[in-house]
C-alpha positions as CSV (number, residue, x, y, z in Angstrom):
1,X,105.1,28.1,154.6
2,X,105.1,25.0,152.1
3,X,103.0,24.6,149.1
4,X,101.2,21.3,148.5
5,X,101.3,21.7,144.1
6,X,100.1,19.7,141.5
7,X,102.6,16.5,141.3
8,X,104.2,15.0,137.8
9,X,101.4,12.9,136.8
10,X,102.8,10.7,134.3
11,X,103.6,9.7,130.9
12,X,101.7,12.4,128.5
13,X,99.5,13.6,131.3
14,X,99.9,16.9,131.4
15,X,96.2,17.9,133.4
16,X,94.0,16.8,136.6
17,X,91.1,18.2,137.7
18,X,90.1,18.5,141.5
19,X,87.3,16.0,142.8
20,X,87.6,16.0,146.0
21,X,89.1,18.2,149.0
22,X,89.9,15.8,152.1
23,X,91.1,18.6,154.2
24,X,89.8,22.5,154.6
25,X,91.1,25.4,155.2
26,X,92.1,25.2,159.2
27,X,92.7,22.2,159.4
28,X,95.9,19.9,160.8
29,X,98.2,17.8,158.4
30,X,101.0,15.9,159.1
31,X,103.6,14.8,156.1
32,X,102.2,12.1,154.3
33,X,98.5,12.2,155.3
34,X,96.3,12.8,151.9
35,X,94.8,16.3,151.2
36,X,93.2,16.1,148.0
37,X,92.5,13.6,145.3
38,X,93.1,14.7,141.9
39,X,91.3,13.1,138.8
40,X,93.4,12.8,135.6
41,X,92.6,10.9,132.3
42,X,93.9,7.4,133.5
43,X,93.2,7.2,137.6
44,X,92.1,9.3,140.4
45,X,96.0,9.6,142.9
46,X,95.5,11.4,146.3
47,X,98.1,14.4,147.0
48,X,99.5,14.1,150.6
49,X,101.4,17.1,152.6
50,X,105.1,17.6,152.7
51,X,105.4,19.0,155.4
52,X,103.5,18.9,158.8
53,X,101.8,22.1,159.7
54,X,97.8,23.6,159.0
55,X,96.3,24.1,156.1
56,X,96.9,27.9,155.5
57,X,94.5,28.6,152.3
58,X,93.1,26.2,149.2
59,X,94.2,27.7,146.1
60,X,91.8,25.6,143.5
61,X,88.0,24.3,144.6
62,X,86.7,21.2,143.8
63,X,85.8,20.5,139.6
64,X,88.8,23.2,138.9
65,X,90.9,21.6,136.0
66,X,94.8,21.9,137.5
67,X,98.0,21.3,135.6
68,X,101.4,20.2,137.2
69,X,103.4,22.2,139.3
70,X,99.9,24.4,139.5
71,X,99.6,25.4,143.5
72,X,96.7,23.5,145.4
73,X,97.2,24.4,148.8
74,X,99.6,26.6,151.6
75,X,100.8,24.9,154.5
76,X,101.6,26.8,157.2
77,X,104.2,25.0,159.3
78,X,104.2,27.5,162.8
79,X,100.2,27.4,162.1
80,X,97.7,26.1,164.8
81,X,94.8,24.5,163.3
82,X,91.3,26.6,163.8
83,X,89.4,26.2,167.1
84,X,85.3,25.8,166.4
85,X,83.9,29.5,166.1
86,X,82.3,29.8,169.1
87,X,78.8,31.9,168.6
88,X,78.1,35.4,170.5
89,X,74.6,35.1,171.3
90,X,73.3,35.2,174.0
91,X,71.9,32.2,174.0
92,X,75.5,30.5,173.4
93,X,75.7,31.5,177.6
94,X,72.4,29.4,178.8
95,X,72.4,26.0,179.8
96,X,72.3,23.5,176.8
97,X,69.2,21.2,176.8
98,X,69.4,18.3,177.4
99,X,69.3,16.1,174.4
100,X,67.2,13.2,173.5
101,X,68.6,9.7,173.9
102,X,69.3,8.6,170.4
103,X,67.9,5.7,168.6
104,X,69.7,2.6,168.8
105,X,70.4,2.3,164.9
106,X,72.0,5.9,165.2
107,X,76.0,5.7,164.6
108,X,75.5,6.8,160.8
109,X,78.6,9.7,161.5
110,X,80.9,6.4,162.6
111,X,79.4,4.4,159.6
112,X,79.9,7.1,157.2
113,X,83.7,7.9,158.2
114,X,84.6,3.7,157.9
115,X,82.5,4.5,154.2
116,X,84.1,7.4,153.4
117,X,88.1,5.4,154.2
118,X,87.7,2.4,152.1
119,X,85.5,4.1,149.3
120,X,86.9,5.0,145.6
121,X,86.6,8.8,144.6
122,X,84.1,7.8,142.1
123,X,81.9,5.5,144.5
124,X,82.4,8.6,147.2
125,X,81.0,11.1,144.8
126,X,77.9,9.3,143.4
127,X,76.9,8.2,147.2
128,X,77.1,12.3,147.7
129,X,75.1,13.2,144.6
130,X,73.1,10.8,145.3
131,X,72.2,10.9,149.5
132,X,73.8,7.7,150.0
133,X,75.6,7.1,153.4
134,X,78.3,5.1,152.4
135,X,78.6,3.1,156.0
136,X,75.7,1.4,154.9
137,X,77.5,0.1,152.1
138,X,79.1,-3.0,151.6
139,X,82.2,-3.5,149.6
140,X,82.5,-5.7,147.1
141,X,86.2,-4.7,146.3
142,X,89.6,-6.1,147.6
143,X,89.3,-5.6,151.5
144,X,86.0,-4.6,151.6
145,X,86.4,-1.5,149.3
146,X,83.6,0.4,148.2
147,X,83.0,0.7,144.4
148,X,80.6,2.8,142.3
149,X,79.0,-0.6,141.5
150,X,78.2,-1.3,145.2
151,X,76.5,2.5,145.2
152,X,74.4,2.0,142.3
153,X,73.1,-1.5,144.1
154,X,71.8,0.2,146.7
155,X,70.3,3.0,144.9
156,X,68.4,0.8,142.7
157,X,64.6,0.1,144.0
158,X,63.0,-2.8,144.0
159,X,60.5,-2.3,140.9
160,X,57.4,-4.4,140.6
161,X,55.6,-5.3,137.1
162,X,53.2,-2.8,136.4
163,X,50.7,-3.4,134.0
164,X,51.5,-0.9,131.1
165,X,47.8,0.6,130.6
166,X,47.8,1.3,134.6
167,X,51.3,3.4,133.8
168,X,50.8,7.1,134.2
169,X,52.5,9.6,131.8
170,X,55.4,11.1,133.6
171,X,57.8,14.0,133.1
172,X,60.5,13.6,130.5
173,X,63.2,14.6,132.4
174,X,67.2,15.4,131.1
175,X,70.5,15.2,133.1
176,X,73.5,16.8,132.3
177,X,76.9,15.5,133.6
178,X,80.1,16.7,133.2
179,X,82.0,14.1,131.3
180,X,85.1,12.9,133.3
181,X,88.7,13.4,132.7
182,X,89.4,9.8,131.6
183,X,86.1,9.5,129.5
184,X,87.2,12.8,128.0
185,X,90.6,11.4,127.0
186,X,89.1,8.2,125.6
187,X,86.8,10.3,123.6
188,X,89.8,12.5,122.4
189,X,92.1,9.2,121.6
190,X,89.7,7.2,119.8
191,X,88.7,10.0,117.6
192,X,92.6,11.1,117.1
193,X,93.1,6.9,116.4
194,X,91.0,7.6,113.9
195,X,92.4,11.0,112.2
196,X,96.0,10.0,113.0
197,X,96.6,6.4,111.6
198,X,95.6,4.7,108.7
199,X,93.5,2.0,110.0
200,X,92.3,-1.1,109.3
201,X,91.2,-4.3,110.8
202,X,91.6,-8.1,109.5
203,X,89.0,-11.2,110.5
204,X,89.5,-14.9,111.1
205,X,88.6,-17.0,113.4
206,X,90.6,-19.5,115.7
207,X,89.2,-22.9,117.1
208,X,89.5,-22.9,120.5
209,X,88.9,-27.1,121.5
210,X,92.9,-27.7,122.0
211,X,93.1,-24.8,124.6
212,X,89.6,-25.5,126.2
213,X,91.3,-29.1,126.3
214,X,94.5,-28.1,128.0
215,X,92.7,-26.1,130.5
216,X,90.3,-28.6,131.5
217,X,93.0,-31.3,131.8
218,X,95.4,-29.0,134.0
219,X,93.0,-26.8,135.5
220,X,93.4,-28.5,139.0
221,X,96.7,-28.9,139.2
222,X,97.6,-25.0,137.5
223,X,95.1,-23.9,140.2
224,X,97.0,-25.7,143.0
225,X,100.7,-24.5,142.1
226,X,100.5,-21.2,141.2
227,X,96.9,-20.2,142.9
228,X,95.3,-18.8,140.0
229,X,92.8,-20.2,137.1
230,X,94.3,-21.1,133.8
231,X,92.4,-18.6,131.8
232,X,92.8,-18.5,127.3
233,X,93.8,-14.7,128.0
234,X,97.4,-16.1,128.7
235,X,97.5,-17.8,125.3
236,X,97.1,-15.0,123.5
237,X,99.7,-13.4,125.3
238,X,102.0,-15.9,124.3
239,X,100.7,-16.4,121.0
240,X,101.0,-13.0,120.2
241,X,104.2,-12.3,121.1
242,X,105.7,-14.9,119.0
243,X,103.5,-13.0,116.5
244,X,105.3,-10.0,117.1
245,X,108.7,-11.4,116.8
246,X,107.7,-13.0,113.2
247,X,106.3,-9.9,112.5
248,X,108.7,-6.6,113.9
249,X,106.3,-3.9,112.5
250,X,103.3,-4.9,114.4
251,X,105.9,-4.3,117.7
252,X,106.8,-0.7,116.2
253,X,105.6,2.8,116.2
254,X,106.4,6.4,113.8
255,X,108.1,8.9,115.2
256,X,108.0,12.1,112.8
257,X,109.6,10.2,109.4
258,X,110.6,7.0,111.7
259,X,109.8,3.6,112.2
260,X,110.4,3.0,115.7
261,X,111.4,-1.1,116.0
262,X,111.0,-2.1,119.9
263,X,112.9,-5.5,120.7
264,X,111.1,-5.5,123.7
265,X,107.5,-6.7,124.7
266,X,105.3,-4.8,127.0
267,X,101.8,-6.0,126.0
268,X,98.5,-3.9,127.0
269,X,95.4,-5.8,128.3
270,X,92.4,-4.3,128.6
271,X,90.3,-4.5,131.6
272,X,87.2,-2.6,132.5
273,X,87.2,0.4,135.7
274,X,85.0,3.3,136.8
275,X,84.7,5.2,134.7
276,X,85.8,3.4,131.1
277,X,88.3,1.0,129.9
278,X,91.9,1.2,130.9
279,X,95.5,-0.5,129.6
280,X,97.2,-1.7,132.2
281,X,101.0,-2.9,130.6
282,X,102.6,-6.4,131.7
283,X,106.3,-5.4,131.2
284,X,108.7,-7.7,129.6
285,X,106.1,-10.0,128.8
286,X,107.8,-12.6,126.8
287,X,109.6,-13.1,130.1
288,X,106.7,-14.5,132.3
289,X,105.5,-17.9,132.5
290,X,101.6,-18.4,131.5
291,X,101.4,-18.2,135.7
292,X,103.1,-15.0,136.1
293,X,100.8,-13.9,133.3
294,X,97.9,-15.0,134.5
295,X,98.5,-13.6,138.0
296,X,99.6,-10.2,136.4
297,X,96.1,-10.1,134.8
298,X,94.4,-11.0,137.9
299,X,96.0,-8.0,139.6
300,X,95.5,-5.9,137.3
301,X,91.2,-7.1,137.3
302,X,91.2,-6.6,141.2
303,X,93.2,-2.7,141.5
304,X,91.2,-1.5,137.7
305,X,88.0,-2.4,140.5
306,X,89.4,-1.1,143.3
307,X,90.3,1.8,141.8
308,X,94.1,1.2,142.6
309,X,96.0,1.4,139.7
310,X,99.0,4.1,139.2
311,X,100.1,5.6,136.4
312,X,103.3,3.4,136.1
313,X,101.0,0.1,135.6
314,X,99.2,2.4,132.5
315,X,102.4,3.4,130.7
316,X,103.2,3.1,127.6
317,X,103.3,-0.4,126.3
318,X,103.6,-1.8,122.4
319,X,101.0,-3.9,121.4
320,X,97.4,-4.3,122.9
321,X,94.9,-7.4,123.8
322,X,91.1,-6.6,124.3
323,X,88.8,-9.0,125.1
324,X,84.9,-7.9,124.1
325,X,84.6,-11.8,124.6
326,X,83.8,-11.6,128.2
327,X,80.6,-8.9,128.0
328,X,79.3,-11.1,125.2
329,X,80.5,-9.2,122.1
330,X,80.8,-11.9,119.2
331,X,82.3,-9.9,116.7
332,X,84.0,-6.0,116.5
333,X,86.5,-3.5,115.5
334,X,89.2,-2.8,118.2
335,X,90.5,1.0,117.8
336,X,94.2,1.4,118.3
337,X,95.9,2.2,121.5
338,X,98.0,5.3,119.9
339,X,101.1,5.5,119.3
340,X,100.7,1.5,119.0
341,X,100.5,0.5,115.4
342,X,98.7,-3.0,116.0
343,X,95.4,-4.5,118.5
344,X,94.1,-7.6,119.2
345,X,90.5,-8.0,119.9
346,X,89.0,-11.8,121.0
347,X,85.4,-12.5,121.2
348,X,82.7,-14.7,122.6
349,X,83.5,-18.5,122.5
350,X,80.9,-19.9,121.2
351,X,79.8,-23.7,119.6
352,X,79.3,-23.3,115.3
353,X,79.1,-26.1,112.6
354,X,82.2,-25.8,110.8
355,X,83.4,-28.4,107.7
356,X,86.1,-30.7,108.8
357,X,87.8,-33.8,106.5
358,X,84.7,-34.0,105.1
359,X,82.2,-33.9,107.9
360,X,80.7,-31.2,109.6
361,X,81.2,-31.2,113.2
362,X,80.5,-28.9,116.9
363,X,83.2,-26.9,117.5
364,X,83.9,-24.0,120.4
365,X,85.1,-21.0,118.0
366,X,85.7,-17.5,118.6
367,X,86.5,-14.8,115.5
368,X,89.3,-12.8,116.5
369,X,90.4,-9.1,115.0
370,X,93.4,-7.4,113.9
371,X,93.3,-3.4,113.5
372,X,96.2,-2.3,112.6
373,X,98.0,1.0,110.8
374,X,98.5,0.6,107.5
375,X,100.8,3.3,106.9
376,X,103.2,0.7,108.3
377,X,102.1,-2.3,108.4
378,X,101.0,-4.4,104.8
379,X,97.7,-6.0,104.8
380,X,99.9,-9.3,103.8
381,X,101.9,-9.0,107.2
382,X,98.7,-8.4,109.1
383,X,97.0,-11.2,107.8
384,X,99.9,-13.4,108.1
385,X,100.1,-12.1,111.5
386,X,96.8,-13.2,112.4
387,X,97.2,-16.7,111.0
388,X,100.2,-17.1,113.1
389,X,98.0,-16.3,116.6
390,X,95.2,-19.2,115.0
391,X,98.3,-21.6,114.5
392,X,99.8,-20.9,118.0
393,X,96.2,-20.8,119.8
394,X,94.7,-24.0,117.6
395,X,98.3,-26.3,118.6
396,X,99.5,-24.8,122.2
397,X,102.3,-27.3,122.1
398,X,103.9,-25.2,119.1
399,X,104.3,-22.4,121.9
400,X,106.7,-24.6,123.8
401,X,109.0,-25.3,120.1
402,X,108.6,-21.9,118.4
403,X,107.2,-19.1,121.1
């Protein structure tokens, strides 16, 4: 016998909850082949067999929260998997009927199989919940996978205008939904952000025409080289990490009655997934070119859709970008990313009269936000901080003499 357990999850992740059994009781395994994917508070991982052998008993059912090491599963290795129960009725002895040809559209059980293989656990689970065969879904994702997006498309029905006085009264209905490991941590973090750090956030806001500039002048010719877009996210990579290094506190975090000084830059940007907003880490950042960072981000854009990510790409990291910019936030307050000590949050670039040598002119702006903890770092050094990201952002060359 083998046991199939609960595996190390990650950094701080202690807990997983069962969403979805792939195998049942009976059934054949071979080492390697995926049993049963777990849930946690970053990403849904699958948990493949060790051994080869049949799937002696299921410990935990689906929605059971599970910590690590906890047993899912026995494998018996000398097992044989379960032939179909065969029924003792008497009628199990007489001649089957003969069954109706099926239709030519019939080939759903195929269809739903191909669904159910290049599907993401969320996207699997609202089909079921909500009677959608997933073979009739197409995939927006990398390879043609199936995200929770691509469900709710083809649940939603084709509503006409309705005149509002021909609208009948209708039941006022409720749903209740159990919240998700990962919204659950998000909702635990942000509060604990909150309780935890002193925080506070700074305003200013950068003008973006020298940037828009560059990009439009070597947008081709970026695009060509390195085969991605020259997007303003890698700027603010840049231009915070020369930040950082003007700045040391910012890059820093408490431990107990210590300040924890990192000479190292692994910067957090946030990208949407199923389920909320994740933190994927580009590691060593002030290594990478603007193309490496670029192509990083892109990665990380496709898998957060996908539903691909691992833990390892959401460990730890020491200073955060958000962009609200891109769902059309023009202003907010980024919470920190615990145990970070500083966020940056960029906005919606948008065209606004603003005074310059004595005129006022169009120009493309966007206000950007520091929050940061202030039992660290001094509102002086945050603001300065933040100037330092206009400077770099408002005269890219300076990231070639001083970044």
């Amino acid at each position: 016998m083998s046991n199939i357990v609960v595996p190390t999850l990650g950094e701080s992740v202690v807990e997983a909850r069962v969403a979805r059994w792939l195998k049942k009781a009976g059934d054949r395994v071979e080492v390697g082949e995926p049993v049963v994917e777990l849930e946690t508070e970053k990403i849904d991982l699958e948990v493949s067999a060790e051994k080869s052998g049949v799937i002696a008993s299921i410990a935990r059912q689906e929605g059971a929260d599970v910590k690590i090491g906890e047993l899912l599963a026995v494998v018996d290795e000398n097992g044989a998997a379960a032939a179909p129960a065969a029924s003792s009725s008497p009628a199990a002895s007489a001649p089957a009927p003969t069954p109706a040809p099926a239709p030519a559209s019939s080939g759903n059980g195929s269809a739903e199989a191909a669904g159910e293989g290049r599907a993401t656990p969320t996207a699997r689970r609202m089909a079921k919940d909500n009677d959608v065969e997933l073979g009739t879904v197409q995939g927006a994702g990398a390879a043609g996978r199936v995200t929770k997006q691509d469900v709710q498309k083809v649940m939603a029905p084709a509503i006409a205008p309705t005149s509002p006085s021909k609208i009948a009264p209708g039941a006022r209905t409720e749903e209740r939904v159990r919240m998700s490991k990962r919204r659950q941590t998000i909702a635990r973090r942000l509060v604990e952000a909150q309780h935890a750090a002193a925080m506070l956030t700074t305003f200013n806001e950068v003008d973006m025409t020298a940037v828009m500039a560059l990009r439009e002048r070597r947008k081709e010719s970026f695009k060509k080289e390195f085969g991605v877009g020259l997007g303003i996210a890698s700027f603010f990579v840049k231009s915070a990490i020369a930040a950082l290094r003007a700045f040391p506190p910012l890059n820093a975090e408490i431990q107990g009655d210590e300040i924890v000084f990192k000479h190292y830059y692994d910067i957090g940007v946030a990208v949407g997934a199923e389920g909320g907003l994740v933190v994927p880490v580009i590691r060593d950042a002030d290594k990478l070119s603007f193309a490496q960072i670029e192509l990083a981000i892109r990665d990380f854009a496709t898998r957060a859709t996908d539903g691909t990510l691992t833990l390892e790409d959401l460990r730890g990291g020491t200073f955060t970008i958000t962009n609200g910019g891109v769902f059309g936030s023009l202003m907010s307050t980024p919470i920190l990313n615990p145990p970070q000590v500083g966020i940056l949050g960029l906005h919606k670039i948008q065209d606004r009269a603003v005074p310059m040598n004595g005129q006022v002119v169009i120009r493309p702006m966007m206000y950007v936000a520091l929050s940061y903890d202030h039992r660290i770092v001094d509102g002086r050094e945050a603001v300065q901080f933040l100037v330092k990201i206009k400077d770099f952002v408002e005269d890219p060359a300076r990231l070639l003499l001083e970044g």
